[in-house]
LUMNUSE-119571 format. One line per 8 residues: number of its first residue (from 1); for each residue x, y, z of C-alpha. Coordinates in steps of 0.1 Angstrom, whole numbers, padded with zeros to 4 digits. Example, Ala and Ser with C-alpha at 12.3 -4.5 7.8 and 13.67 -1.06 7.14 Angstrom:
REM residues 2
1> 0123/-0045/0078 | 0137/-0011/0071 .
REM end
This chain:
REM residues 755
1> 0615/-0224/0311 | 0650/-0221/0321 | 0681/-0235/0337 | 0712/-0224/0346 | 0740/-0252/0352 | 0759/-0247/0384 | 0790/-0265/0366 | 0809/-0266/0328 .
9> 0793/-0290/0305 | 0803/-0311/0274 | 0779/-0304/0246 | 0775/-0337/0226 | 0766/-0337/0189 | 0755/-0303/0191 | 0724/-0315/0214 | 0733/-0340/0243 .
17> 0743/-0318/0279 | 0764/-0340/0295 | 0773/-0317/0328 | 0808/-0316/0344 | 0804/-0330/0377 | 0833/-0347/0381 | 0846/-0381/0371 | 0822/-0373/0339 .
25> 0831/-0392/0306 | 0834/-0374/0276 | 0851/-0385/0243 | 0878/-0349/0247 | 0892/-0336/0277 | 0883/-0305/0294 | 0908/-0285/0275 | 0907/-0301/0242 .
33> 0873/-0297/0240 | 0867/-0257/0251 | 0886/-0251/0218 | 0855/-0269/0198 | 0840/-0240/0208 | 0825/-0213/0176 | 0837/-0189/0201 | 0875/-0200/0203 .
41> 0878/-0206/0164 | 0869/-0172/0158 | 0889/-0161/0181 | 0918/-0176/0174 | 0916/-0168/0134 | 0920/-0131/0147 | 0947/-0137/0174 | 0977/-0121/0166 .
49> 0995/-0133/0201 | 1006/-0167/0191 | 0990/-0177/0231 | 0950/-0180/0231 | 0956/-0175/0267 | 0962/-0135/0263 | 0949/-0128/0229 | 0954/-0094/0203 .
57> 0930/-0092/0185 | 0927/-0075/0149 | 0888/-0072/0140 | 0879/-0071/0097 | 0856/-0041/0102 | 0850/-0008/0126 | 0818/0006/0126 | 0807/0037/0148 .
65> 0775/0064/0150 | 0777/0100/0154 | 0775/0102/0187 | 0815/0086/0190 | 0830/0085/0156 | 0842/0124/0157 | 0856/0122/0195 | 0874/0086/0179 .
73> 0884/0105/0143 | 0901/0133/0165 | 0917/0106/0187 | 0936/0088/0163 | 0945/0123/0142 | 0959/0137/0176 | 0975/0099/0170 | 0992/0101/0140 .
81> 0961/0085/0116 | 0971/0086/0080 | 0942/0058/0067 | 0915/0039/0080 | 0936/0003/0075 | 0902/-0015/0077 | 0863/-0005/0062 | 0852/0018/0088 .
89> 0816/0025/0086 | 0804/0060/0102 | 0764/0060/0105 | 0747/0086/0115 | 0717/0075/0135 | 0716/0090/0171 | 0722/0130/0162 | 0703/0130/0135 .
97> 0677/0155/0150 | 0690/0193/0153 | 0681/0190/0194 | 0702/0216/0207 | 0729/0238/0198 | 0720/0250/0167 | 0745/0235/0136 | 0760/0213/0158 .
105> 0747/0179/0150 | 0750/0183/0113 | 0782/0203/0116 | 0796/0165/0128 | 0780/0144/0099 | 0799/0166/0076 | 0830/0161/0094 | 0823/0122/0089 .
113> 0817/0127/0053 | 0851/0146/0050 | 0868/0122/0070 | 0849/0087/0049 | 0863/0107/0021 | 0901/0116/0034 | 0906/0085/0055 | 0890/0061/0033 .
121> 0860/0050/0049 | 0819/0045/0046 | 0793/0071/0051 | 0755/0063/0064 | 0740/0090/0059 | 0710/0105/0089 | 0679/0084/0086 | 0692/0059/0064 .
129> 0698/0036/0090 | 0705/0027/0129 | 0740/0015/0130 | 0730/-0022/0140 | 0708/-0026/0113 | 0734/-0011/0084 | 0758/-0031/0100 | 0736/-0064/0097 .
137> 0726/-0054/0060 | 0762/-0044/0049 | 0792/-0054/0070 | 0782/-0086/0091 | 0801/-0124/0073 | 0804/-0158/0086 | 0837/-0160/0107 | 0842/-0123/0110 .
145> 0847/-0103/0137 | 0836/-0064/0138 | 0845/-0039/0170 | 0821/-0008/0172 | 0818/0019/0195 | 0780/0010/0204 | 0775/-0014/0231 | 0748/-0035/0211 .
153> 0770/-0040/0182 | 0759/-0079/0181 | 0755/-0098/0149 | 0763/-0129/0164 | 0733/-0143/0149 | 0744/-0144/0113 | 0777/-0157/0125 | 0798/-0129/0132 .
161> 0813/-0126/0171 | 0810/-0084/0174 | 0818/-0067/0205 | 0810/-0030/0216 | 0835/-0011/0237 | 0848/0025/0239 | 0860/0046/0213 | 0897/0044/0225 .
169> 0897/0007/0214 | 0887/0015/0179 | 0918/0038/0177 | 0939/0013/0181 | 0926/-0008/0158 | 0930/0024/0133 | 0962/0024/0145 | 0972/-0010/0136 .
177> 0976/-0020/0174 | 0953/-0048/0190 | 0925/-0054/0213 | 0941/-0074/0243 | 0919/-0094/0262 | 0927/-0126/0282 | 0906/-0157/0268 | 0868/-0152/0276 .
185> 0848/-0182/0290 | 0825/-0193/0265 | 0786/-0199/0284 | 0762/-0222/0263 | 0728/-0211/0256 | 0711/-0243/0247 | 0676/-0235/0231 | 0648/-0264/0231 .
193> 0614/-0263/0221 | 0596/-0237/0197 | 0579/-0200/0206 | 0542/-0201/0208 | 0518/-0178/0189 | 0524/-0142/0198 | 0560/-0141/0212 | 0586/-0124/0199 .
201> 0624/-0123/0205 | 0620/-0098/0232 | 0603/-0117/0254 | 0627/-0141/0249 | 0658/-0120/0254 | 0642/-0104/0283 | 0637/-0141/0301 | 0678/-0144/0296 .
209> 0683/-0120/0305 | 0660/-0118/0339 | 0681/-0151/0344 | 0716/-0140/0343 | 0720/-0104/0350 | 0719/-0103/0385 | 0739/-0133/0395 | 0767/-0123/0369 .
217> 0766/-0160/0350 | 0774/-0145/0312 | 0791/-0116/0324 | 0824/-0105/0305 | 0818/-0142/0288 | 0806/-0155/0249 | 0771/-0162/0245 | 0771/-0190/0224 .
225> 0741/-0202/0207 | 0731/-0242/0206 | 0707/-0267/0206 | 0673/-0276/0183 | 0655/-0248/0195 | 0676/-0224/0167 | 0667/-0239/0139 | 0631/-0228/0146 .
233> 0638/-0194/0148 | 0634/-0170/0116 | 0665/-0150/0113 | 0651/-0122/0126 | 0641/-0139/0152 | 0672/-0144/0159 | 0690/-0110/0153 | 0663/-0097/0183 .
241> 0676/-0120/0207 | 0710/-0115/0201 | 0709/-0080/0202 | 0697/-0074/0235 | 0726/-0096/0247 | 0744/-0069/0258 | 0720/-0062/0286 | 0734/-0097/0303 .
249> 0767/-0077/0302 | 0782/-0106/0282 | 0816/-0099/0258 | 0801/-0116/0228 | 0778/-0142/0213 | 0783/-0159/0185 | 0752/-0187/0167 | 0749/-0216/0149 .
257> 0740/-0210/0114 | 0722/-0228/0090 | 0698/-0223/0058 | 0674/-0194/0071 | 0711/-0175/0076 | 0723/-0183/0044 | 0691/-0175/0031 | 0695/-0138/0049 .
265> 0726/-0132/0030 | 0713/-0145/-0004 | 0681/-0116/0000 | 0709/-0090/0009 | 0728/-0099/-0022 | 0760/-0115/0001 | 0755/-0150/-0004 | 0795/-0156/-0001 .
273> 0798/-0141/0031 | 0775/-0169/0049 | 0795/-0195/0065 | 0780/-0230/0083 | 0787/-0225/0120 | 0792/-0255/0147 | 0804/-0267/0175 | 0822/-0292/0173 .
281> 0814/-0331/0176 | 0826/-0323/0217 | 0826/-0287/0228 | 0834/-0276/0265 | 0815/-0248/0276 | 0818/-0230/0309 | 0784/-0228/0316 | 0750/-0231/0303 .
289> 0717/-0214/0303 | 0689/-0243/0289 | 0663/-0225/0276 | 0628/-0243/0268 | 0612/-0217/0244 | 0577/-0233/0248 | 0570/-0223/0277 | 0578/-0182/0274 .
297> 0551/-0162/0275 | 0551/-0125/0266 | 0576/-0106/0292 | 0580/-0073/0305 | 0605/-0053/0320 | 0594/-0030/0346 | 0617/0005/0355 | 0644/0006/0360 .
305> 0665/-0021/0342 | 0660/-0047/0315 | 0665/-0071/0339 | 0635/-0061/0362 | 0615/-0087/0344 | 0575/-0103/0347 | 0552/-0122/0327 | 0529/-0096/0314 .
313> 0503/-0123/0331 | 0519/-0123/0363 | 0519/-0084/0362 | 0484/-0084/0354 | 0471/-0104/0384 | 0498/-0089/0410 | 0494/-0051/0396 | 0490/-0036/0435 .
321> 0524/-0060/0446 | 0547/-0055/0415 | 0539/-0018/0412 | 0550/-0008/0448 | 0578/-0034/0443 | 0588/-0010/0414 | 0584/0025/0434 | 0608/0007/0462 .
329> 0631/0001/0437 | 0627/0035/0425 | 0637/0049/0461 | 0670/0040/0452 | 0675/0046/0418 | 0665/0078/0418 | 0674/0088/0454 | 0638/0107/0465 .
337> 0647/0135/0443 | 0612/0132/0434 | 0576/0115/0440 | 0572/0082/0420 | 0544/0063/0418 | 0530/0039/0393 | 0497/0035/0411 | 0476/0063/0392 .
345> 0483/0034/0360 | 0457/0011/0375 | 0425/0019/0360 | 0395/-0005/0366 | 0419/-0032/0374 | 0440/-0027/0343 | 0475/-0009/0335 | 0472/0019/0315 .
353> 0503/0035/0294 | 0506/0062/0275 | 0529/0054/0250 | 0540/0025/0230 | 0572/0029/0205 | 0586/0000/0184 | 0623/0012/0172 | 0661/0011/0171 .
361> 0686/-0017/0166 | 0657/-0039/0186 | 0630/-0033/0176 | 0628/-0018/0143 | 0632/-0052/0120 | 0612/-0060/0091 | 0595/-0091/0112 | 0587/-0072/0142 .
369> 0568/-0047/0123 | 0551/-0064/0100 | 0537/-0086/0132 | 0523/-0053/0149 | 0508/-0046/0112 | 0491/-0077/0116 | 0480/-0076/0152 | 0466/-0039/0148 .
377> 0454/-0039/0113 | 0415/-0030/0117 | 0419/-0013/0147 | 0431/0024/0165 | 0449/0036/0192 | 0420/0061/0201 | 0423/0097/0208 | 0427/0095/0243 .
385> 0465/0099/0256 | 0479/0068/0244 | 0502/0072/0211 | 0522/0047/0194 | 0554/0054/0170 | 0572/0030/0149 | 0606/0033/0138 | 0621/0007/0105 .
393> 0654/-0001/0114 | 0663/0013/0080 | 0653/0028/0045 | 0654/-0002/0024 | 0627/-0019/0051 | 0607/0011/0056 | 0607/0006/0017 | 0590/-0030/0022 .
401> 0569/-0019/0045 | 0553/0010/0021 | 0553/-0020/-0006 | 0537/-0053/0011 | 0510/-0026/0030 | 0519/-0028/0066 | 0525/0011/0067 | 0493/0013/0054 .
409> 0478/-0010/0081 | 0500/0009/0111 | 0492/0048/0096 | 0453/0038/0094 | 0453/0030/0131 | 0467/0059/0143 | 0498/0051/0141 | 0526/0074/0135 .
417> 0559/0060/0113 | 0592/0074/0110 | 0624/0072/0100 | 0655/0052/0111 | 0665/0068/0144 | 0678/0057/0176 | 0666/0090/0197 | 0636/0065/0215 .
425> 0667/0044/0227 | 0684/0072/0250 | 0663/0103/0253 | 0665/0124/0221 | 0631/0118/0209 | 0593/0107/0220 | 0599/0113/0255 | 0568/0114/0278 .
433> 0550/0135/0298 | 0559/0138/0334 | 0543/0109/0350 | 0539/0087/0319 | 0550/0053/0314 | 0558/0040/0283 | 0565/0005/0267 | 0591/0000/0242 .
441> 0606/-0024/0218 | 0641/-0012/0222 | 0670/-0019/0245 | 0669/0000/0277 | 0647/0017/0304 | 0674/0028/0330 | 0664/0059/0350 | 0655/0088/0326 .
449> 0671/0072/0295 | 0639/0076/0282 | 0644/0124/0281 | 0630/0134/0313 | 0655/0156/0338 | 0651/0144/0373 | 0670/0177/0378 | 0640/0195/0369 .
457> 0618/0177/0387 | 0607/0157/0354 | 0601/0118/0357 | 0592/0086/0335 | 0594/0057/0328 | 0596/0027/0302 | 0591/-0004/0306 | 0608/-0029/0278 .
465> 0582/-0057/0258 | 0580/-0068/0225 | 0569/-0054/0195 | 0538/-0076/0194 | 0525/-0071/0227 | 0533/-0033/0224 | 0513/-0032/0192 | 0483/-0055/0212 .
473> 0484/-0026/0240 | 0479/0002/0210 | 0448/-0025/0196 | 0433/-0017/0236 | 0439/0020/0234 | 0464/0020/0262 | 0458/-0012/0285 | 0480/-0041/0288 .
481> 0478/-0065/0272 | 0497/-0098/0257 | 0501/-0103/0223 | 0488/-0143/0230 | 0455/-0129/0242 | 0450/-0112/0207 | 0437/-0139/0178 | 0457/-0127/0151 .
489> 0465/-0139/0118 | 0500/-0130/0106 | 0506/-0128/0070 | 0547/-0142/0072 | 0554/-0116/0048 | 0587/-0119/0027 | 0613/-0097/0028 | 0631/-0084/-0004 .
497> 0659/-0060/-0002 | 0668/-0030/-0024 | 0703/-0023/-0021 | 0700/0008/-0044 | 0689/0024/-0016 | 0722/0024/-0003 | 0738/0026/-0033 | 0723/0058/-0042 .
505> 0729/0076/-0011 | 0757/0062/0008 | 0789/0071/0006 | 0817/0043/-0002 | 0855/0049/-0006 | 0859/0012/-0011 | 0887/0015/0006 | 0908/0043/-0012 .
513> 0917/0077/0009 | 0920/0105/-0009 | 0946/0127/0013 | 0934/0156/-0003 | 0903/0166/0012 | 0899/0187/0038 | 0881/0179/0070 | 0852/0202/0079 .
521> 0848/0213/0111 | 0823/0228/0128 | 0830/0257/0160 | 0817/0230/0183 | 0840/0202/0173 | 0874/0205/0196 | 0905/0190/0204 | 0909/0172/0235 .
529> 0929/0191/0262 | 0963/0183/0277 | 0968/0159/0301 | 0993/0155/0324 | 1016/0116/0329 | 1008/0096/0360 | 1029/0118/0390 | 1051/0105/0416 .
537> 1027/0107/0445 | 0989/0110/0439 | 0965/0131/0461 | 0929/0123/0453 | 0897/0142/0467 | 0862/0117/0470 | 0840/0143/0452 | 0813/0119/0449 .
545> 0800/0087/0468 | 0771/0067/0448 | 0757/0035/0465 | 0731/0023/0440 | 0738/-0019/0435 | 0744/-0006/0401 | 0756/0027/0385 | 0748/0029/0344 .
553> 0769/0054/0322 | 0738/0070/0313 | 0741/0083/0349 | 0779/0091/0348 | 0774/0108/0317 | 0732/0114/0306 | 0725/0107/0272 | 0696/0127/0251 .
561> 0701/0163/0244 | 0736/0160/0262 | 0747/0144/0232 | 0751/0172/0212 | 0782/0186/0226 | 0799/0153/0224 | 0824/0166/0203 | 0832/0194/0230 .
569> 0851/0175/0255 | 0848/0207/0280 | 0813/0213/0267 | 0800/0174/0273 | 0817/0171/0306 | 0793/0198/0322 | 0768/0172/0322 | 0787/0145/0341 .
577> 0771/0132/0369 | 0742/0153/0365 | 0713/0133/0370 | 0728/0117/0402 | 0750/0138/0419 | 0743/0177/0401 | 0773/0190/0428 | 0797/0169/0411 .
585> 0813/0190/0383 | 0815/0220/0406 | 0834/0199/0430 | 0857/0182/0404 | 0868/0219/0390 | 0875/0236/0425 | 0902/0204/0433 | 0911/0206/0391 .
593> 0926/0238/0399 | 0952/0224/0419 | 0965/0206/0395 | 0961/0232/0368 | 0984/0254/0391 | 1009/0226/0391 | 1011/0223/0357 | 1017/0258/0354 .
601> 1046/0257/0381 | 1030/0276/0408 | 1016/0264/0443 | 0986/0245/0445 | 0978/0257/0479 | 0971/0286/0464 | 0947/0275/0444 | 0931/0254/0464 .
609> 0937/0267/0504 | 0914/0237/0516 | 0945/0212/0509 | 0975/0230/0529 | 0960/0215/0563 | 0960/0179/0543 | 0993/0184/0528 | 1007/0193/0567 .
617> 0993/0158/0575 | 1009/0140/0546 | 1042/0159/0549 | 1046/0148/0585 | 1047/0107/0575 | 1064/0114/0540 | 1081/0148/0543 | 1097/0144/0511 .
625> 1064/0148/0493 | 1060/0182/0477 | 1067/0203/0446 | 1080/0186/0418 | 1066/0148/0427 | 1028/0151/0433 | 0992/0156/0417 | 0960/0163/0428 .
633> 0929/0155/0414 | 0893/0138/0423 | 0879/0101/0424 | 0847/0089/0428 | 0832/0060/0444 | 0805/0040/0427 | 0794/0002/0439 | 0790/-0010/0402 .
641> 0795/0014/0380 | 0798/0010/0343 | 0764/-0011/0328 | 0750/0003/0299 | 0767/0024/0266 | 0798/0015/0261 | 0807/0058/0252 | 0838/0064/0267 .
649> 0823/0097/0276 | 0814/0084/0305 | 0854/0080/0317 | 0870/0110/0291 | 0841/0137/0312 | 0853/0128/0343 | 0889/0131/0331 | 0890/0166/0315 .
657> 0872/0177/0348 | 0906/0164/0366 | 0893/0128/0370 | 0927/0105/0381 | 0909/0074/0394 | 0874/0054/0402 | 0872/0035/0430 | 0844/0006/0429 .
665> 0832/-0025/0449 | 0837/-0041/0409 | 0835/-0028/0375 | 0799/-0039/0361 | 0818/-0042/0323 | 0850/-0047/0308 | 0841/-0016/0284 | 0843/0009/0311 .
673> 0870/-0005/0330 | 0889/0001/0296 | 0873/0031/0288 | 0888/0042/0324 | 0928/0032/0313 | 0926/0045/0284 | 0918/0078/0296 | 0945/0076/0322 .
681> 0926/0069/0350 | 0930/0039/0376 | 0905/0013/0377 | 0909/0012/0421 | 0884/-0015/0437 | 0879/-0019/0473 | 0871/-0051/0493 | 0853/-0029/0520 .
689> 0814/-0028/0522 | 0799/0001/0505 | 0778/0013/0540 | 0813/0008/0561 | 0838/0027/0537 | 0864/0038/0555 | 0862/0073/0535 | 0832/0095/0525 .
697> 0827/0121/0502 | 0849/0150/0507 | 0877/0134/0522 | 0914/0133/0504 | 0931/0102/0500 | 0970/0097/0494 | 0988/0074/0472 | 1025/0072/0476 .
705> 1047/0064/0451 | 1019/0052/0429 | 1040/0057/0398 | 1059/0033/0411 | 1032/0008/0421 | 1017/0004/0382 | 1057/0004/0367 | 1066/-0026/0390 .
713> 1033/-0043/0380 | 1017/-0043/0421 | 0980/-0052/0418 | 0974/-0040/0455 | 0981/0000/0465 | 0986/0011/0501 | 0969/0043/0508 | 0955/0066/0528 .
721> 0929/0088/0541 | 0943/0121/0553 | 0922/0135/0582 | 0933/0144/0613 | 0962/0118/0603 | 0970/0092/0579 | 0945/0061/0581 | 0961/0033/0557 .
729> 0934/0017/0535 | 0945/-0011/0505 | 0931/-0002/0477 | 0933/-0032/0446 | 0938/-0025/0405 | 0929/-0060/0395 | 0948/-0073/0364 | 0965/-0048/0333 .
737> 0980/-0053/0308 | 1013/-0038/0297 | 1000/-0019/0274 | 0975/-0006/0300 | 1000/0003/0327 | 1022/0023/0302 | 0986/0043/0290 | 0981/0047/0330 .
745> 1016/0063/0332 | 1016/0087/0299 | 0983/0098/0314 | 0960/0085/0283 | 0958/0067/0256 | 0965/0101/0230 | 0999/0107/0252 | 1005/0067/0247 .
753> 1003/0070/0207 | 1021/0106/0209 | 1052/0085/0223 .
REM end
């Protein structure tokens, strides 16, 4: 079902795999042929370097959702933003409920409809449509390249290489500055053979990404898309693969197009925006993942990660092993804060769930749902505790849906349909009971993503599958069950797209700012605080230790209701660490204050009498130490922290709570390692073994002269632990760029602009 190369290969002709073993003949050479890549012709269209070894990038479009666009908005104002310089789509897709706090969520879609109109940009207004799907619709063209502030912005399969990071990146795009990345390696994914009956792309993406998450192969690469297999996929087929990419923690991907994807753009009215994608006649790739489509069967992911994958046959005939596999697992994600057990599931034999929800960027396309239509048309869900919600990806295919009958079909069973809404997705709508397990079409089931608060003693859990199988579990009332055991005939309906959907409600400057208009704020939308430039000497107190394999920013900063105060930096920051370490902000504030009391020019002794004893120990080796040179503030230590969002919430919270560094084993994403430069904070890694660290939480580390150290470009820091003396540790920053070294030194990316 699938292979993953151990070396580079040559791709031949688009379909011969000739690996790079050595003493290998290929027509090109190693070099000339990695830039037949679709990858490095993209890329090199939107290099602004001159050297495809450290490119700048300038992307054609921005696109971001209401949970980042105001927090990015009040960046680049703070900035000096006159005009958006490119179309910058806001959608409004992930606050569109009024959750919490009152006015709050639609005091910020008014703000983006003031800014569309005095900056010159695009408004999507709430349910029209999740960000992915508008963007797919709207925005996505053969040979472009589009930057949002979502991490599954992916539209690689209708030719356009999109990549998700944190908001700071998009200010500098609306800033006319560039996104500097060294050249990514470029990994194959060769697909053979054709899906059978009753799989969808989920189960697809969910094999990949089973295959390469753990050991790393695709990560902070391309995913580039080869081979026969593609041609057999519709393209929305296609676009569900693709978008659950990011879960591989891959860069990009970018697919070979052909008529289905020209045909895509022709029903959206665009058919000058498709462009024929290839490799070329020899194209180097770094690796590559063959994929025989045949032979996947229906796939689930269990809690607590995409990548915790089965065959939904395999779980069926190990229930008893895989289940307690899953509650170990559990022991460590969610650190015994409370009972877990999946075993109450198994009834008669079978797994029972009590929820199914199609929706989002994944699972909301037209194909998808028309599919379930299909499977559960006839049928109901029962009236027992199962219930099953669908969610169209947007208005102009709930539309379709209403018109070819498969609402009709999905209502009559019991279902329950609704607008375009990415809540399912991260925890601001259909969460479960306490206890419940739910499986999802959608893009992630990390710890609590799903609503409940571990903090209150709350727990569930989702478990990822494909529409079709989700929507042959809701045919069974609750029990398991594959879409390939269901005979089903599936209508293939057509898709036809009305674009006065959109043309009636969303708002388009085309491009032209009208200065003036005046922004509308709402009392919960405020300015980011001061912060202070990179000091002379650093003093740093570990005021939280996390030693999960993996840390997601859902856990550095938890999504759902949280979300609401995301245009509060103060507000939002309350919630850091919450879920995994509730101690944290209280910590963070008590060492915060003494800095505050440096900044004000008194004595941070004062403030903080816990760090006289450790400035005594540093003062005796480096007695010139003292007022006017240092800083204190806190760090924390995660294995792997950064999978998941790309919301630079998860670095900015930590940050206005007096955040000055992380310190990691490695970064699980480039996104968050940028997201933690640009808000002034040092990306430390350490070679030493998370159980052996030679600190712990609570103890104060020292960095001399650190200014120094990121002006003369050192990639390796002495410091030190201060206890009853100073205990020299090496401490490593890995590689910056310019750019990023002066950000680290003004102290964040707003002081960097400010000059």
């Amino acid at each position: 079902m699938m292979k993953l190369y151990d070396n580079g290969v040559f791709l031949l002709n688009g379909t011969e795999i000739l690996e790079d073993t050595g003493g290998v003949q290929a027509p090109l050479s190693k070099e000339e042929a990695a830039q037949q890549t679709m990858a490095y012709g993209i890329l090199q269209e939107h290099n602004t370097s001159g050297n495809m070894e450290n490119l700048q990038i300038k992307f054609d479009k921005l696109t971001s959702h209401d949970i980042t666009f105001v927090g990015i908005i009040q960046t680049a104002r703070a900035s000096g933003l006159e005009k958006f310089p490119i179309p910058y789509v806001l959608t409004n897709c992930h606050n569109s409920l009024c959750a919490v706090g009152g006015t709050i969520n639609e005091d910020d879609h008014m703000f983006g409809l003031t800014c569309a109109k005095k900056y010159g940009g695009v408004y999507v207004p709430p349910h029209q449509a999740v960000i992915h799907q508008y963007a797919r619709e709207m925005l996505a063209g053969g040979g472009r390249m589009i930057l949002g502030s979502d991490s599954h912005t992916r539209y690689g399969a209708l030719g356009t290489m999109a990549m998700g990071e944190g908001g700071p990146e998009l200010v500098k795009q609306l800033l006319n500055k560039t996104y500097d990345i060294k050249m990514p390696g470029v990994i194959g994914i060769y697909l053979d053979g054709e899906p059978m009956k009753g799989v969808g792309p989920q189960d697809v993406a969910l094999a990949i990404i089973g295959a390469t998450f753990g050991n790393g192969y695709v990560n902070n690469k391309v995913m580039e898309f080869v081979g026969p297999g593609v041609r057999k996929l519709s393209a929305d087929f296609r676009i569900g693969v693709d978008v659950m990419t990011t879960e591989t923690t891959c860069l990009s991907s970018i697919w070979t197009t052909d008529e289905k994807i020209r045909e895509f753009y022709e029903i959206h009215g665009r058919s000058e925006d498709y462009k024929e994608l290839n490799p070329g006649a020899c194209a180097y790739y770094d690796g590559m993942v063959y994929v025989n489509l045949s032979e996947i069967k229906p796939m689930i992911a269990m809690p607590f990660h995409p990548s915790n994958v089965y065959t939904i046959e395999e779980l069926n005939a190990n229930l008893k092993d895989i289940l307690h596999d899953v509650e170990q697992k559990a022991l460590v994600s969610l650190g015994g804060a409370v009972d877990y057990s999946l075993q109450d599931k198994v009834v008669d034999g079978k797994l029972y769930v009590e929820q199914g929800i199609i929706a989002g960027c994944a699972g909301g396309g037209f194909e998808n749902i028309c599919a379930a239509a299909d499977i559960i048309r006839g049928k109901n869900i029962g009236s027992g505790a199962f219930t099953f919600s669908v969610y169209p990806a947007s208005t102009p295919v709930y539309m379709e849906l209403v018109k070819n009958g498969a609402v009709a079909d999905l209502i009559g069973a019991g279902t329950i349909v609704k607008t375009a809404f990415c809540g399912p997705c991260f925890g601001a709508g259909d969460t479960p009971a306490n206890n419940a397990l739910s499986i999802r079409h959608s893009t992630r089931n990390f710890p609590n993503r799903e609503g409940s608060k571990l903090q209150s003693g709350q727990i569930s859990s989702v478990a990822l599958m494909d529409a079709r199988s989700i929507a042959a579990t809701a045919a069974n009332q609750g029990f398991l069950t594959p879409a390939t055991a269901m005979d089903v005939e599936y209508k293939g309906q057509k898709y036809h797209f009305d674009q006065s959907i959109y043309e009636n409600r969303v708002f388009d400057s085309k491009g032209a700012a009208d200065p003036s208009v005046e922004i509308q704020f709402g009392p919960n939308i405020k300015d980011w605080p001061a912060m202070s430039a990179l000091p002379e000497n650093l003093i740093l107190k570990v005021v939280s230790e996390i030693h999960d394999p993996v840390t997601t920013t859902d856990e550095l900063i938890p999504s759902g209701e949280t979300s609401s105060y995301r245009s509060n930096p103060l507000g939002l920051a309350e919630f850091a660490l919450s879920r995994k370490d509730p101690a944290y902000v209280g910590r963070a504030k008590e060492v915060q204050a003494a800095q505050k009391a440096i900044e004000a020019d008194t004595c941070p002794l004062d403030a903080l009498e816990e760090l006289k004893p450790v400035m005594a120990v540093i003062q005796k080796d480096f007695p010139e130490v003292g007022r006017g040179n240092i800083g204190v503030g806190s760090t924390i230590f995660a294995v792997k922290p950064g999978d998941g969002s790309a919301r630079e919430q998860a670095a900015s919270c930590q940050k206005v709570l007096g955040g000055w560094a992380n310190i990691a084993n490695e970064y699980a994403t480039k996104r968050y390692r940028s997201n933690l430069i640009n808000w002034g904070m040092l990306p430390f890694l350490t070679e030493a073994d998370h159980e052996a660290l030679p600190f712990k939480n609570g103890d104060y580390l020292f960095i001399p002269q650190v200014r120094k150290v990121i002006e003369e470009k050192q990639t390796v820091v002495k410091a030190f632990v201060a206890g009853e003396g100073l205990q020299e540790i090496e401490l490593k920053l890995g590689e910056m760029t310019d750019a990023e070294r002066e950000i680290i030194l003004k102290g964040c990316l707003i002081n960097y602009y400010r000059g």
